[in-house]
VOTI-95974 format. One line per 2 residues: for each residue x, y, z of N, C-alpha, C, O, CB. Coordinates in nm, 4 decimals. Glycine has a CB too. Layout:
% residues N
X,Y,Z,X,Y,Z,X,Y,Z,X,Y,Z,X,Y,Z ~ ...
***
This chain:
% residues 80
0.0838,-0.1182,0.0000,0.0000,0.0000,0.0000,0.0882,0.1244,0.0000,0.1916,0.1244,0.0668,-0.0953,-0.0001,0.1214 ~ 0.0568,0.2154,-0.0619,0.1428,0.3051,-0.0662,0.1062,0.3944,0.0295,-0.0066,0.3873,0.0785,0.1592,0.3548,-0.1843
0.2270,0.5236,0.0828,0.1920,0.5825,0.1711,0.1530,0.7804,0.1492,0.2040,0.8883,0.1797,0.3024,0.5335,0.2602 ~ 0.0335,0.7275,0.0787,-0.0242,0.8596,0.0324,-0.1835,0.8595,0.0988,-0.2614,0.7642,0.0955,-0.0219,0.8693,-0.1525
-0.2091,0.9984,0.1616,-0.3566,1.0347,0.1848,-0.4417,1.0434,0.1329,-0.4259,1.0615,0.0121,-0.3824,1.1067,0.2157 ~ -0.5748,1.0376,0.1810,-0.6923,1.0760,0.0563,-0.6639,1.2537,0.0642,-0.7082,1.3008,-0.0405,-0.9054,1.0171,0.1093
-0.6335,1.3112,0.1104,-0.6186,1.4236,0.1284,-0.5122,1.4983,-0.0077,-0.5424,1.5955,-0.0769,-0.5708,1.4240,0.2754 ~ -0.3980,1.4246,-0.0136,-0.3119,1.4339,-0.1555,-0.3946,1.3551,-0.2688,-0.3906,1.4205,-0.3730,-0.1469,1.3566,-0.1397
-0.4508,1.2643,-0.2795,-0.5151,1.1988,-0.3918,-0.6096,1.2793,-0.4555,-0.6259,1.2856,-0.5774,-0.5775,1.0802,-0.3549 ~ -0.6986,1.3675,-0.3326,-0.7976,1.4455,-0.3579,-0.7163,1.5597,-0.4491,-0.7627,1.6018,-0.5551,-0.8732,1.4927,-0.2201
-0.5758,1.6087,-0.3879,-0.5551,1.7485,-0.4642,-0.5085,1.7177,-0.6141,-0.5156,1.7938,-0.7105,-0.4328,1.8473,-0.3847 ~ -0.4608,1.5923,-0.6098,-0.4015,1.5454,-0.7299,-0.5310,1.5233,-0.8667,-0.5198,1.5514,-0.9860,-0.3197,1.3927,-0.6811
-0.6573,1.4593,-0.7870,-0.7625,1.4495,-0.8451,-0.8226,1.6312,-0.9198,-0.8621,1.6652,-1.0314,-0.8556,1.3711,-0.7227 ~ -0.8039,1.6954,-0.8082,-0.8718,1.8397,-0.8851,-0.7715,1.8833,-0.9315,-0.8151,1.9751,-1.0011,-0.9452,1.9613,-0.8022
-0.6501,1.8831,-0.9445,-0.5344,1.9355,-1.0402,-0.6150,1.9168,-1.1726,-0.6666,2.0035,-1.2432,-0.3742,1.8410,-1.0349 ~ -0.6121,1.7630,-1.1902,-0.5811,1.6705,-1.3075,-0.7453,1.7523,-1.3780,-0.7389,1.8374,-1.4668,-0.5687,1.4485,-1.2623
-0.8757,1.7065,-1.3192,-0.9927,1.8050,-1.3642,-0.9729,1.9484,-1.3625,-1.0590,2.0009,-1.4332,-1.1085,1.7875,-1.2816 ~ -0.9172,2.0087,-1.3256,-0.8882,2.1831,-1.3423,-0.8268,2.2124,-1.4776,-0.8700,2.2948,-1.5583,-0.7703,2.2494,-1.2212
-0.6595,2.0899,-1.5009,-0.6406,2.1144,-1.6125,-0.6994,2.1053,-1.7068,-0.6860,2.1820,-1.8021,-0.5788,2.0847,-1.6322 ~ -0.7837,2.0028,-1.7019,-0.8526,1.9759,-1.8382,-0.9886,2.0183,-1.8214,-1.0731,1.9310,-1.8415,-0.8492,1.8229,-1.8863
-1.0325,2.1422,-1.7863,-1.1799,2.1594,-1.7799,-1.1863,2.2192,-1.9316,-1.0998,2.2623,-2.0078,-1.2427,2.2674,-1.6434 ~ -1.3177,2.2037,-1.9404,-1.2940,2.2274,-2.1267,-1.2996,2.1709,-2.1926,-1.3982,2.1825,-2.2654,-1.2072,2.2562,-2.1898
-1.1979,2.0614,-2.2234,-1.1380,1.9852,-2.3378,-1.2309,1.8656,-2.2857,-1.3225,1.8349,-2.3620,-0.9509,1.9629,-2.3480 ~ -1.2155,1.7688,-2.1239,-1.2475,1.6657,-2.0750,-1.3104,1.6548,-1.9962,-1.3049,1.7387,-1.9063,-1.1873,1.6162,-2.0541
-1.3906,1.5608,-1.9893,-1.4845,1.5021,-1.8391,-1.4706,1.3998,-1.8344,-1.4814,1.3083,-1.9161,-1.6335,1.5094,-1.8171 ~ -1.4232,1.4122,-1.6544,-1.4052,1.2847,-1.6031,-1.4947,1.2049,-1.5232,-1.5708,1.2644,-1.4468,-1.3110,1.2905,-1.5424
-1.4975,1.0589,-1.5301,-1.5882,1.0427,-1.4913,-1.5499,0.9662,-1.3597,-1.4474,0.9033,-1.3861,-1.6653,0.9965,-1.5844 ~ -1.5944,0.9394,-1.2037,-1.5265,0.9175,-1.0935,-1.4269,0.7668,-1.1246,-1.3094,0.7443,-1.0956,-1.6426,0.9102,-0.9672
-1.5158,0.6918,-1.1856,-1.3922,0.5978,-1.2445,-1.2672,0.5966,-1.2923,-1.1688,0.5317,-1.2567,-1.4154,0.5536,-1.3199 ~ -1.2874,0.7022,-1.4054,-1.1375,0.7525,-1.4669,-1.0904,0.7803,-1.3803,-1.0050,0.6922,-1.3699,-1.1132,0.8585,-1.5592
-1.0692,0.8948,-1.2337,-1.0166,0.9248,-1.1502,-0.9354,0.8546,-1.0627,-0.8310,0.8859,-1.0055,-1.0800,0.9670,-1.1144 ~ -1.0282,0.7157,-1.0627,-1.0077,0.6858,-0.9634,-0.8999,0.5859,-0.9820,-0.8166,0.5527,-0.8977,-1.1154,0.6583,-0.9037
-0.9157,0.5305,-1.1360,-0.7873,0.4197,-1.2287,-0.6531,0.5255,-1.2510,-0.5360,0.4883,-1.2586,-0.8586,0.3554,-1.4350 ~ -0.6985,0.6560,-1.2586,-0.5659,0.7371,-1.2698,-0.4900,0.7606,-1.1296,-0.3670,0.7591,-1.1320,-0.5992,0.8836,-1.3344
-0.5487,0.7796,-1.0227,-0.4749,0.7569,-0.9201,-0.4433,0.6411,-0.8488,-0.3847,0.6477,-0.7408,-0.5099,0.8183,-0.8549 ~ -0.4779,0.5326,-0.9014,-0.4352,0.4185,-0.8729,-0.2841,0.3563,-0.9496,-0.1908,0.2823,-0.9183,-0.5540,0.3430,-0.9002
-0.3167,0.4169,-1.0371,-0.1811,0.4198,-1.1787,-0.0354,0.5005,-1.0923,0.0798,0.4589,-1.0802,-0.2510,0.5662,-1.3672 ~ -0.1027,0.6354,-1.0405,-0.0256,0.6982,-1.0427,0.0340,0.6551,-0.9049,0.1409,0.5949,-0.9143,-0.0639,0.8198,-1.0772
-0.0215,0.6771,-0.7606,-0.0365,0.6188,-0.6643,0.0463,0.4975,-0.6063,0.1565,0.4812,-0.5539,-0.1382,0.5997,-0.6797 ~ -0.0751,0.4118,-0.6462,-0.0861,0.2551,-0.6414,-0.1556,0.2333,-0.4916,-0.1263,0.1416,-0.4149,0.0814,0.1703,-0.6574
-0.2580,0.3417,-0.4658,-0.3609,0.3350,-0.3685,-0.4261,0.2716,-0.3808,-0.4209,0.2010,-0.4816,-0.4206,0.4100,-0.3421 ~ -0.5292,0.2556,-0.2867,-0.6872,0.1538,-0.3223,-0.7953,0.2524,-0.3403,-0.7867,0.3750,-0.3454,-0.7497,0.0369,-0.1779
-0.9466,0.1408,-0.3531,-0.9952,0.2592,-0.4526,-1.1373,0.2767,-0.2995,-1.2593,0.2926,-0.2974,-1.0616,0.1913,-0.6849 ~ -1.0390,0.2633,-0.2054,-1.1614,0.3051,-0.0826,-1.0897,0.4569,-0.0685,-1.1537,0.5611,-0.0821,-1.1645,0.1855,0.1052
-0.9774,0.4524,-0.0454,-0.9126,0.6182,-0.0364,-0.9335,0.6496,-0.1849,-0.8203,0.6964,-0.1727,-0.7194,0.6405,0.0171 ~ -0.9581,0.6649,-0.2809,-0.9613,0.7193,-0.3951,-1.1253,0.7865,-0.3812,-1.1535,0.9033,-0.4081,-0.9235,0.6045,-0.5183
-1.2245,0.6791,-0.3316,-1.3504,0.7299,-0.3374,-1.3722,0.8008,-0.2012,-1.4862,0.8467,-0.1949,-1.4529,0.6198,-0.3687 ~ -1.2650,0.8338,-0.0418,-1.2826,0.8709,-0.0085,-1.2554,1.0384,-0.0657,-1.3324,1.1343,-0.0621,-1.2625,0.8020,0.0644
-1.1146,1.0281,-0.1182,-1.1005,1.1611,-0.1336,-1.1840,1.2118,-0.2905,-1.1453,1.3143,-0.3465,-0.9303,1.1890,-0.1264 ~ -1.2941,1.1315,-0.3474,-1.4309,1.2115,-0.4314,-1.5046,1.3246,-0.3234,-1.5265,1.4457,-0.3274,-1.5745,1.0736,-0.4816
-1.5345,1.1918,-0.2056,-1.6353,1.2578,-0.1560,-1.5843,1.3602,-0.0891,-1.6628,1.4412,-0.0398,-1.7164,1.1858,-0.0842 ~ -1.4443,1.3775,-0.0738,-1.4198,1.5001,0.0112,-1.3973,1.6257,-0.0494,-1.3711,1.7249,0.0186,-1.3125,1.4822,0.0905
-1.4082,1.6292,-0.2106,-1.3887,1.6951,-0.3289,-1.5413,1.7161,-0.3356,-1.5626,1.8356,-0.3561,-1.3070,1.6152,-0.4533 ~ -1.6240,1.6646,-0.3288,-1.7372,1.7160,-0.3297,-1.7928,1.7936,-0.1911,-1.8101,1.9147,-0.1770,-1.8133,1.6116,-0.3707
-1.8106,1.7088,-0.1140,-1.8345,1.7956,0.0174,-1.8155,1.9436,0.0221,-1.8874,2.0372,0.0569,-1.7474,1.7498,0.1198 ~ -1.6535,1.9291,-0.0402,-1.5874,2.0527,0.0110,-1.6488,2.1634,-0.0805,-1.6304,2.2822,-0.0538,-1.4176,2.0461,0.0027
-1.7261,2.1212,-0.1952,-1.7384,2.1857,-0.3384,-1.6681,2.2081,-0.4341,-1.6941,2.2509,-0.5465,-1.7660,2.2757,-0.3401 ~ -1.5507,2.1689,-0.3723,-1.4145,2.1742,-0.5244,-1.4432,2.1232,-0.6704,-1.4196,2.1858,-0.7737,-1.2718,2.0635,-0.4923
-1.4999,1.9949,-0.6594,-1.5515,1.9331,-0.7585,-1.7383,1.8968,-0.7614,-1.7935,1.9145,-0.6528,-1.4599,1.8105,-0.7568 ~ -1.7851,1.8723,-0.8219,-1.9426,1.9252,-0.8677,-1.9476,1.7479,-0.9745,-1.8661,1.6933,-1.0488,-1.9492,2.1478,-1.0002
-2.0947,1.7106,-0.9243,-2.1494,1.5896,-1.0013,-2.2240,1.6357,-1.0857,-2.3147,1.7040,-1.0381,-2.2202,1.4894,-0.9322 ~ -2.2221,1.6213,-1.2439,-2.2941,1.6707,-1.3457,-2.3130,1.5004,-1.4374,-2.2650,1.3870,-1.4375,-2.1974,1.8180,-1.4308
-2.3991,1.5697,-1.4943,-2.4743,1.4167,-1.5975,-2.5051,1.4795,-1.7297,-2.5945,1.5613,-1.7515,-2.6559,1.3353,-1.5297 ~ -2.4130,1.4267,-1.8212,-2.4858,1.4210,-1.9676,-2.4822,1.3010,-2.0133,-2.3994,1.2940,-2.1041,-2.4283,1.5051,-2.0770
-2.5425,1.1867,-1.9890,-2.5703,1.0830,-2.0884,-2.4558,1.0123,-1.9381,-2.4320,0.8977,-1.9762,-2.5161,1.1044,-2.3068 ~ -2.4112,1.0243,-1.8520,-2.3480,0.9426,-1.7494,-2.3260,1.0805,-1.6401,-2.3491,1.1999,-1.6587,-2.1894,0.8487,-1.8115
-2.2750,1.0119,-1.5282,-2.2034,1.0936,-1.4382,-2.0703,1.1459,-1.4432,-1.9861,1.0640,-1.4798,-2.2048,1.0399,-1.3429 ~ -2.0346,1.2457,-1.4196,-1.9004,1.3198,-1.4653,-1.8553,1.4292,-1.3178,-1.9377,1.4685,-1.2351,-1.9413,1.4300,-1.6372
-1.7483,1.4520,-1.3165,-1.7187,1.5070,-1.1814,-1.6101,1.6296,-1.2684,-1.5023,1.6187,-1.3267,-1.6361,1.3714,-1.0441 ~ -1.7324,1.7815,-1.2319,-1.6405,1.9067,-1.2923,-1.5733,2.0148,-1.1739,-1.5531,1.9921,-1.0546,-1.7490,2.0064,-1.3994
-1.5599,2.0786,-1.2142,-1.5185,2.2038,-1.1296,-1.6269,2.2859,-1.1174,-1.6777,2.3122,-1.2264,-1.4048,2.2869,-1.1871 ~ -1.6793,2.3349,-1.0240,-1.8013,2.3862,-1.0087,-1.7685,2.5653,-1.1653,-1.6736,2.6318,-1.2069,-1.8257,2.4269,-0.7782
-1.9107,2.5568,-1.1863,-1.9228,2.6146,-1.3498,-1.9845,2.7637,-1.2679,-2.0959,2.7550,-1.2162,-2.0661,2.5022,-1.4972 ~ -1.9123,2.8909,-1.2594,-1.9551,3.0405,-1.2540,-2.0586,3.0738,-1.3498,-2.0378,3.0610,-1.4704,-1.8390,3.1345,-1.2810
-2.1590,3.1120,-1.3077,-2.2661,3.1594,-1.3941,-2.2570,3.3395,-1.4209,-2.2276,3.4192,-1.3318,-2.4152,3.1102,-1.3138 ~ -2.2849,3.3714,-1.5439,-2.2577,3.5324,-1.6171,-2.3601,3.6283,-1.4944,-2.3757,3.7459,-1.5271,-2.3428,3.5478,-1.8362
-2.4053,3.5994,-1.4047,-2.5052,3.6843,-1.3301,-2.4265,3.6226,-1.1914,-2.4150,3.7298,-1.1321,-2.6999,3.6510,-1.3597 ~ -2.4032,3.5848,-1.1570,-2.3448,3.5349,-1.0200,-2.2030,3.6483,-0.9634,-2.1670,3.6877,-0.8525,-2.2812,3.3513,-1.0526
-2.1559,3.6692,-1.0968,-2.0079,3.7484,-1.0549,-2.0266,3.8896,-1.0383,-2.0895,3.9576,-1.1194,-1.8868,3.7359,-1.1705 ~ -1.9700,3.9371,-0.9287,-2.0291,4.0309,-0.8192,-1.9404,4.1306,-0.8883,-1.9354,4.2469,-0.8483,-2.0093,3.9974,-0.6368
***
């Protein structure tokens, strides 16, 4: 087992969706095979640090045709 947190998995997870907002959507699976790759964690800390990406609001559950995990999306009337 390697000796990484859900706490780093999580930041590594919203890096990886930040860079690619735009271009990609990921879906918690992909995430969770990419930090296992990268890692070589299990996928109970991988899905802990989703839910702590969500909780926190960093990352946002959206659905087009599946589930996908974005960066929460600023709306043109929201910005102060």
């Amino acid at each position: 087992m390697a000796d990484v947190t859900p706490e780093q998995i999580a930041d590594a997870m919203f890096e990886m969706v930040n860079q690619a907002m735009g271009q990609k959507k990921f879906k918690p699976m992909d995430l969770q095979k990419a930090m296992i790759e990268r890692f070589g964690c299990d996928k109970n800390d991988c899905k802990a640090a989703i839910r702590q990406l969500v909780d926190s609001g960093r990352l946002v559950y959206t659905y087009f045709g599946g589930s996908y995990l974005e960066v929460p999306h600023k709306e043109g009337a929201a910005n102060p």
